[in-house]
Backbone as CSV, one residue per row, in Angstrom:
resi,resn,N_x,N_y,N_z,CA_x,CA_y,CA_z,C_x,C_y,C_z
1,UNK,104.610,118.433,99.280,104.710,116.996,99.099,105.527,116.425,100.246
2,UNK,105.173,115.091,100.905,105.769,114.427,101.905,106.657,113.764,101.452
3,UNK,107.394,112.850,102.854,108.786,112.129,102.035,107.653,111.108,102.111
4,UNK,108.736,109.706,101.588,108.652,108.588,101.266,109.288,107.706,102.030
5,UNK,108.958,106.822,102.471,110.078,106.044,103.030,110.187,104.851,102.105
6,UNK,112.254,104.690,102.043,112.489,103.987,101.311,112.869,102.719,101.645
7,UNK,113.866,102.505,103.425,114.176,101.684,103.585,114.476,101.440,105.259
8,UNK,114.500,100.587,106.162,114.437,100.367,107.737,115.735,99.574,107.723
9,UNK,115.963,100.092,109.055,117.025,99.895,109.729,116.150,98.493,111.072
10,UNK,116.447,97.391,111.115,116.341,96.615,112.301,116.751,96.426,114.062
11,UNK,115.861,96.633,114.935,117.166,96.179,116.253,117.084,94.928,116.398
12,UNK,118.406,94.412,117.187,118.842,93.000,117.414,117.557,91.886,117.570
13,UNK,116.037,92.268,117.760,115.237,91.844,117.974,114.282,91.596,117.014
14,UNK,114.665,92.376,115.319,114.084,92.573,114.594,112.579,93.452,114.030
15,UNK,112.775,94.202,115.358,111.810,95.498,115.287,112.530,96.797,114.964
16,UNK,111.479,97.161,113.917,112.399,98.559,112.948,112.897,99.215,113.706
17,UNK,114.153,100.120,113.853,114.308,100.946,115.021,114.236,102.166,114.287
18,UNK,114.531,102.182,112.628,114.708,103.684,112.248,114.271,103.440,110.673
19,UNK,113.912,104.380,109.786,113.777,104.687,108.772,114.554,105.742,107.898
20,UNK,114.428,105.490,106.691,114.940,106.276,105.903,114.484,106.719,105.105
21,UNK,114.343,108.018,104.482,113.317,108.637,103.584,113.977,108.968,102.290
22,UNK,113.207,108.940,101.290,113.399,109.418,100.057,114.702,110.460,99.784
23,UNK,114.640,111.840,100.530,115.615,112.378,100.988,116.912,112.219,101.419
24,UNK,116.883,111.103,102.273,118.268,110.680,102.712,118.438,110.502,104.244
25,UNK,117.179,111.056,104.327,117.393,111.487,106.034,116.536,109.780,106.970
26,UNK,117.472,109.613,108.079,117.955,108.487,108.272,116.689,108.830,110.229
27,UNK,115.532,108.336,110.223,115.035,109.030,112.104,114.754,107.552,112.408
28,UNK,114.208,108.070,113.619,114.011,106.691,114.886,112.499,106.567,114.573
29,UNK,112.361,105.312,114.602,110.748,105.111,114.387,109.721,105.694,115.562
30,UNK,109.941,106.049,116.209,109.374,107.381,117.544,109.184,108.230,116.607
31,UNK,110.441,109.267,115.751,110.074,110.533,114.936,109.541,110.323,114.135
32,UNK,109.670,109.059,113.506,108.786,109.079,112.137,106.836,108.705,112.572
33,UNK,106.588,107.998,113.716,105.419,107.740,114.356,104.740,109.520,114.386
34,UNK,105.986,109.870,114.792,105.580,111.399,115.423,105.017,112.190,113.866
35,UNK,106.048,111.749,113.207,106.006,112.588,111.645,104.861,112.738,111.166
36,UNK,104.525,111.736,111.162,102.995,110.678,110.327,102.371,111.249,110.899
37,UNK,102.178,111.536,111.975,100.751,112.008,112.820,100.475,113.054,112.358
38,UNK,101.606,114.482,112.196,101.779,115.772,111.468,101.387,116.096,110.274
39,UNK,101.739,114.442,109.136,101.133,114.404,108.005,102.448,115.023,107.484
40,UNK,103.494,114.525,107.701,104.571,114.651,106.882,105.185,113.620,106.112
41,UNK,104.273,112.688,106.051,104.985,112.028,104.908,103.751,111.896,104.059
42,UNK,104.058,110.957,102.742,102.944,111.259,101.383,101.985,110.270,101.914
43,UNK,100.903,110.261,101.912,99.335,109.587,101.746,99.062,108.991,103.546
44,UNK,100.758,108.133,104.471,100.724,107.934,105.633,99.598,108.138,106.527
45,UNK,98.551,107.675,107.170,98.049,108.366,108.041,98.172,108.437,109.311
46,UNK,98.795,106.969,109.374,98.632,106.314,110.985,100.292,105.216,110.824
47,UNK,101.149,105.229,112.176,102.329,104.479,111.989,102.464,104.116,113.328
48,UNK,102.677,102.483,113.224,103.555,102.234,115.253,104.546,101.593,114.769
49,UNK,104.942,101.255,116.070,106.699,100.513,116.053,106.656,99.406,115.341
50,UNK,105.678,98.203,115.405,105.811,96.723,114.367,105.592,97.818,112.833
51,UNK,105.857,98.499,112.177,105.769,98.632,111.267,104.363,98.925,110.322
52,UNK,103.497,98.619,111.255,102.069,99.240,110.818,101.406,100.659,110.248
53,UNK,100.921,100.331,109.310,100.804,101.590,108.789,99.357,101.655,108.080
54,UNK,98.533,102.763,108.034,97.269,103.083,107.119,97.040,104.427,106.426
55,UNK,96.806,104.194,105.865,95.911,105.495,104.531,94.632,105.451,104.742
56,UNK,94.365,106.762,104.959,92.896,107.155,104.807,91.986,106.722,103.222
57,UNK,92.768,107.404,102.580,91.682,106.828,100.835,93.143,107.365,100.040
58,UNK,93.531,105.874,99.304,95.129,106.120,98.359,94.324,105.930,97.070
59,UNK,93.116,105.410,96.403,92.433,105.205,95.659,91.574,106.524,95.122
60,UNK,90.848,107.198,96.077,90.231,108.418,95.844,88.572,107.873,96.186
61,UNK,88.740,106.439,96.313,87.094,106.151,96.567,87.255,106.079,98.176
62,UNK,87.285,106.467,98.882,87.142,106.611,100.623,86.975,105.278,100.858
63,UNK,87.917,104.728,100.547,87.750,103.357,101.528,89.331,103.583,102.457
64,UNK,89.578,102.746,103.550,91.061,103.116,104.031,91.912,102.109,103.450
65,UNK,92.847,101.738,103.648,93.704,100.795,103.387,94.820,100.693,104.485
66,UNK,95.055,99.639,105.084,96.487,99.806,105.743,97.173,98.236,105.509
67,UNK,98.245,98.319,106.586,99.547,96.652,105.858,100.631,96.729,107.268
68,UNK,101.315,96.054,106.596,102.465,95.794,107.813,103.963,95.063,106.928
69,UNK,103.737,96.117,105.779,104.761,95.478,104.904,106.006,96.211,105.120
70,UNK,106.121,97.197,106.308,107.844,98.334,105.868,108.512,97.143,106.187
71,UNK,108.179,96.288,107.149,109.820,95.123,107.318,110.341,94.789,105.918
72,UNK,109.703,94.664,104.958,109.769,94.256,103.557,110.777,95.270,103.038
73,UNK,110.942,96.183,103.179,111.696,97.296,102.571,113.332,96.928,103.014
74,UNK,114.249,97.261,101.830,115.613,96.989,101.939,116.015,97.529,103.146
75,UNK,117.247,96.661,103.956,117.901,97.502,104.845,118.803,98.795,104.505
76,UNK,118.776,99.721,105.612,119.098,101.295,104.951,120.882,100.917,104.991
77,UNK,121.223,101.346,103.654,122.311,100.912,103.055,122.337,100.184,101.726
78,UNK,121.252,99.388,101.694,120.811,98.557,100.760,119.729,98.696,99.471
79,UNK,119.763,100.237,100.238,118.401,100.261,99.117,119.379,100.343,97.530
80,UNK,117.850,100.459,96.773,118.441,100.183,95.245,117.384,101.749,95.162
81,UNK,118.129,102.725,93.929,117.914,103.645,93.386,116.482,103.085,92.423
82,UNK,115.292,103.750,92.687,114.795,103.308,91.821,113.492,102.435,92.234
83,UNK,114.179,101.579,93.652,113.386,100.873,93.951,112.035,100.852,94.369
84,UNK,111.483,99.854,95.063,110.377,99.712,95.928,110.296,100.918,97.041
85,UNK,109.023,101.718,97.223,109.467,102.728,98.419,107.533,102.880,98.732
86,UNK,107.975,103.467,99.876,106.571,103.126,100.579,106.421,104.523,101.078
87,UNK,104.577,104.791,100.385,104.915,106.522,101.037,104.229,106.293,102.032
């Protein structure tokens, strides 16, 4: 099973610079781009720096799905136990 990501870290410019996973573990959106590609995180297929992201089929009917919602995710520090998390 892959992590999750729960929550982004911003630079002064408001482009994610880092993530945080389910785990705890805190990378640069480079490693996590890198991660995704490996297929280390859950359902992820595809990730760039604005926060873009797609799934191959999260439904099971082969359609893809993708978004541009991680900015949406609490800043890392902020998350809430429990919360909203994006695999």
């Amino acid at each position: 099973m892959g992590e999750k990501i729960i929550a982004v870290n911003k630079d002064q410019y408001g482009n994610i610079a880092e993530l945080m996973t389910h785990t705890g573990r805190v990378i640069p959106i480079e490693q996590a781009i890198q991660e995704v590609s490996e297929g280390k995180f859950d359902s992820i297929t595809s990730l760039d720096r604005a926060g873009n992201w797609s799934i191959e089929s999260s439904a099971g009917d082969g359609q893809p799905e993708s978004g541009n919602n991680l900015d949406m995710l609490p800043a890392i520090g902020a998350e809430v136990q429990g919360g909203e998390t994006f695999q």
